[in-house]
C-alpha positions in Angstrom: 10.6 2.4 -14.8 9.1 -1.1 -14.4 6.3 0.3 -16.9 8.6 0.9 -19.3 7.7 5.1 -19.0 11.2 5.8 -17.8 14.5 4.8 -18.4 16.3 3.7 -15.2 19.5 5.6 -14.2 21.0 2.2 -13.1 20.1 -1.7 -12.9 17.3 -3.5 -15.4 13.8 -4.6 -15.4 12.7 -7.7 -16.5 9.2 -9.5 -17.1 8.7 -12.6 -18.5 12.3 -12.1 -19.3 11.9 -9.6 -21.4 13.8 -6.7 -21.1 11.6 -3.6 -20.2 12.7 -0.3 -21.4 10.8 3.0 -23.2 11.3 1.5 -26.6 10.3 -2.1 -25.7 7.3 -3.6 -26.3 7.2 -7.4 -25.6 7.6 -7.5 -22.1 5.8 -4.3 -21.8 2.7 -6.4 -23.6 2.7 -8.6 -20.4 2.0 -5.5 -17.9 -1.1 -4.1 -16.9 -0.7 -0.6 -15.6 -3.4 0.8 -13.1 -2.4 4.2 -12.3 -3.7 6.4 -9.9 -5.2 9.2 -12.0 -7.9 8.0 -13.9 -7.6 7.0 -17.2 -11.0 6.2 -18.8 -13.5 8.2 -20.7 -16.3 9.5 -19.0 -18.9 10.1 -21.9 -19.1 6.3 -22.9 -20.2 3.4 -20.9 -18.1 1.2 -19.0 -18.3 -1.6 -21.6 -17.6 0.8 -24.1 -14.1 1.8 -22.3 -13.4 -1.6 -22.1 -13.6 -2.6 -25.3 -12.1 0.8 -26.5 -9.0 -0.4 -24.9 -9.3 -4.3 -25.7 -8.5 -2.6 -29.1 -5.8 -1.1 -28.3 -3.8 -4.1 -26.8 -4.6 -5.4 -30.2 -7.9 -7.5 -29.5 -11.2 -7.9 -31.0 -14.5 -9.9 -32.4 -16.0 -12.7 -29.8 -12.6 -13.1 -27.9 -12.4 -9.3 -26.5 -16.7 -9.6 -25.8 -16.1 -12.6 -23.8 -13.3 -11.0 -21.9 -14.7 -7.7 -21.4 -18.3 -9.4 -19.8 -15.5 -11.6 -17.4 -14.2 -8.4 -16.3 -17.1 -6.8 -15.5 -18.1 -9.7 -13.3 -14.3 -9.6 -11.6 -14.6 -5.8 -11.1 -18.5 -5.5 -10.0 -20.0 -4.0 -12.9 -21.8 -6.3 -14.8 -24.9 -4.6 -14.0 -24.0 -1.4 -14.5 -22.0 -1.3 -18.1 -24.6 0.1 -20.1 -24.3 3.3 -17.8 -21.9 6.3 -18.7 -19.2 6.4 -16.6 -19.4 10.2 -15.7 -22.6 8.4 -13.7 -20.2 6.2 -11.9 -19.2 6.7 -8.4 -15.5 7.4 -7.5 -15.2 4.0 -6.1 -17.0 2.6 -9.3 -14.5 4.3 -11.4 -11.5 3.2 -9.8 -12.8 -0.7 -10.4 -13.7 0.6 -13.6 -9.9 1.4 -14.5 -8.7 -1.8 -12.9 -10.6 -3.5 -14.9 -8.6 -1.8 -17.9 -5.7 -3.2 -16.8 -6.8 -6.5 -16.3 -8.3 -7.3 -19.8 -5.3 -8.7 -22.0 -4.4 -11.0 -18.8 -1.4 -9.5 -17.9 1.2 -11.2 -16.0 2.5 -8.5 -14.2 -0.4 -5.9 -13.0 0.8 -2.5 -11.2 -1.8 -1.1 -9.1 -1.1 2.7 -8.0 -3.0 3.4 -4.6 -6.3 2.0 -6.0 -8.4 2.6 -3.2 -7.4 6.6 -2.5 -10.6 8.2 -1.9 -13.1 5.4 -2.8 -15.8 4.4 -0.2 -15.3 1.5 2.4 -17.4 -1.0 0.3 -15.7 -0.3 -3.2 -12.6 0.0 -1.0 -13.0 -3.9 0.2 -14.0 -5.0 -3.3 -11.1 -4.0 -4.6 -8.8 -5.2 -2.0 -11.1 -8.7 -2.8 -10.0 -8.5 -6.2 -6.6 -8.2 -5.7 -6.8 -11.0 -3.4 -8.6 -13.5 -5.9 -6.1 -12.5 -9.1 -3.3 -13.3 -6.4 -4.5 -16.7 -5.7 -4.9 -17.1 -9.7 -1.3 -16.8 -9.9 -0.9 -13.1 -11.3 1.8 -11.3 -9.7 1.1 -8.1 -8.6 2.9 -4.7 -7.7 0.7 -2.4 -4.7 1.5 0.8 -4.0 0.0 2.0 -1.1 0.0 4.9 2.0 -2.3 2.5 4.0 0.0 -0.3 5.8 -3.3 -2.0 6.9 -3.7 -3.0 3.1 0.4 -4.0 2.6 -0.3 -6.0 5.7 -3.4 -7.5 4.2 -2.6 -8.3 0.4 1.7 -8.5 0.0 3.8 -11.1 0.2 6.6 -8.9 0.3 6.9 -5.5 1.4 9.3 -2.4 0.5 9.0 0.4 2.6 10.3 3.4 1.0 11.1 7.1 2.2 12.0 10.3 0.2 12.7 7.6 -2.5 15.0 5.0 -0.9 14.2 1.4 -0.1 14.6 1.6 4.0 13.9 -1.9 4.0 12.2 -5.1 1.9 11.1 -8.2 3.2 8.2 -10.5 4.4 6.2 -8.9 7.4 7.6 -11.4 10.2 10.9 -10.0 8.4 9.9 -6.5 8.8 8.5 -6.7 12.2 11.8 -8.0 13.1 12.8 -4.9 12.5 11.8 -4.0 15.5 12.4 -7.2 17.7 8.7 -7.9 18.0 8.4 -5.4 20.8 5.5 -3.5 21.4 5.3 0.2 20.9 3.7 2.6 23.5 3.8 6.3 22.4 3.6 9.0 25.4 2.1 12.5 24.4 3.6 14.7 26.7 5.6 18.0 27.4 8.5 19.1 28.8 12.4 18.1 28.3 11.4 14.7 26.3 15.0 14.5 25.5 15.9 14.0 29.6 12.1 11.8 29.9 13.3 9.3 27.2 16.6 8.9 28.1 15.0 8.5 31.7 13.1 5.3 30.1 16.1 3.7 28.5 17.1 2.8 31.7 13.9 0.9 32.9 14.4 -3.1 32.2 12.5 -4.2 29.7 12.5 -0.9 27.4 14.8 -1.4 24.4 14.8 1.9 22.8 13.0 5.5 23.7 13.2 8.4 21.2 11.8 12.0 21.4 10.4 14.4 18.7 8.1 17.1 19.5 5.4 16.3 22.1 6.2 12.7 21.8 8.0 9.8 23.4 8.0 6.3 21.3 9.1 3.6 23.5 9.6 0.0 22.4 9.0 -2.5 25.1 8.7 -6.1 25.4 5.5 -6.6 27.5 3.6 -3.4 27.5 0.7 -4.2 30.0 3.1 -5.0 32.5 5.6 -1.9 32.3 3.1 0.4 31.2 2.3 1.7 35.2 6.4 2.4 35.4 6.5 4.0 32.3 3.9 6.8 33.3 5.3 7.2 36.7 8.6 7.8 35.4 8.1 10.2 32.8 6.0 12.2 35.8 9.1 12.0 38.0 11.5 13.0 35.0 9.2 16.1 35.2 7.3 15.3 31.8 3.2 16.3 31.7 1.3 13.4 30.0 -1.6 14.1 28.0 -2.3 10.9 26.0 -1.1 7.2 25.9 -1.1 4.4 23.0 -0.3 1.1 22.3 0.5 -0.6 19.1 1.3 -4.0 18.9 4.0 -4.6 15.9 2.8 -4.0 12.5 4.2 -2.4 9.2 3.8 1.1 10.4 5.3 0.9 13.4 8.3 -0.7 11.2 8.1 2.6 9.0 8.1 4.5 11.8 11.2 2.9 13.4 13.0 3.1 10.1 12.4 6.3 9.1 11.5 8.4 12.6 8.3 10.0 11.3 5.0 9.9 10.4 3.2 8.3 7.5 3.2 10.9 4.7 2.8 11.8 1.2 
């Protein structure tokens, strides 16, 4: 809807203060749209995909040259544009189509899990790029499975579920969420129901919730109740067979707000 692909049931986009709908094109003009499915041609070069679509945002001559060889430079392949992309590796590719998006210098630029399946090196030159066009001033829309990365690049963060916003916010807002407790999860088996409620009643436990084989408790000091929490859940009649803890971060948030595991 922000791309201008869908109309939305309800509410309105704006950019640049342009309205943005399926039959607009101004605001739509400021946008650069990543998406997570490759779109770029494999049988010609990457400067030749580049400038293929320089022409279609309408530019051309010395202008869309010099921009294209800037891009390369931005997205790490300046010495490798006179290869076909079908030579390119995943990771290549994915910069390669970022780089797409990034020639007409958009204003907005969506970016639609960029990094899914690319290796850790073209994975960290991406996440550099995003970083630097950030800085620059560009505003830019992540999408992401990988809360490390929302933790890394966003000012703001929307965590969303089964397509609802659970909740949007800075990170110190967002880790509020959970009181800025620490989170120790407690493989175990047996009545987990009786173990957490058990827990709930130790000081310095704010919340304990079961689901299968699992106890999430949020504490305030971990290191210091941790020694209770495993001798109680042994007395409650539980059988532990693995222990971690997480200080606060973005998953932990999702996991509060939404009571389950990251997932597609």
């Amino acid at each position: 809807m922000i791309a201008g692909l869908l109309e939305a049931d309800e509410g309105s986009v704006a950019v640049v203060g342009e309205a943005i709908t399926t039959g607009s094109t101004r605001g739509r003009a400021a946008i650069g749209l990543v998406p997570q499915d490759l779109a770029i041609y494999p049988d010609l070069n990457g400067e030749e995909n580049l400038v293929f679509f320089g022409r279609l945002y309408g530019m051309g001559g010395d202008p869309l040259m010099g921009r294209v060889g800037e891009v390369l430079e931005v997205v790490g392949l300046a010495d490798r544009k006179d290869d076909l992309v079908k030579e390119y590796s995943g990771g290549m590719k994915r910069r390669l189509n970022i780089g797409i998006g990034l020639l007409h210098r958009p204003r907005l630029l969506i970016l639609d899990e960029p990094t899914v399946g690319v290796d850790p090196q073209s994975r960290n030159a991406i996440l550099e790029a995003v970083e630097s066009l950030s800085r620059e001033g560009m505003a830019v829309l992540y999408t992401t499975h990988y809360m490390e990365e929302a933790e890394r690049l966003c000012d703001r963060v929307a965590i969303i579920d089964e397509g609802v916003i659970q909740a949007e916010g800075t990170r110190r807002e967002l880790v509020s969420l959970v009181g800025e407790k620490d989170r120790v999860a407690i493989e175990a088996t047996g009545n987990l129901d009786a173990v957490a409620d058990t827990l709930r009643a130790i000081e310095g436990v704010t919340d304990a919730s079961a689901t299968d084989h699992r106890i999430d408790v949020l504490v305030t000091d971990a290191s210091s109740i941790l020694p209770r929490l495993l001798t109680s859940v042994s007395e409650a009649g539980g059988s532990i067979s693995g222990v971690e803890v997480q200080e606060p971060n973005l998953e932990a948030v999702f996991l509060h707000l939404t009571g389950k595991a990251l997932r597609d």
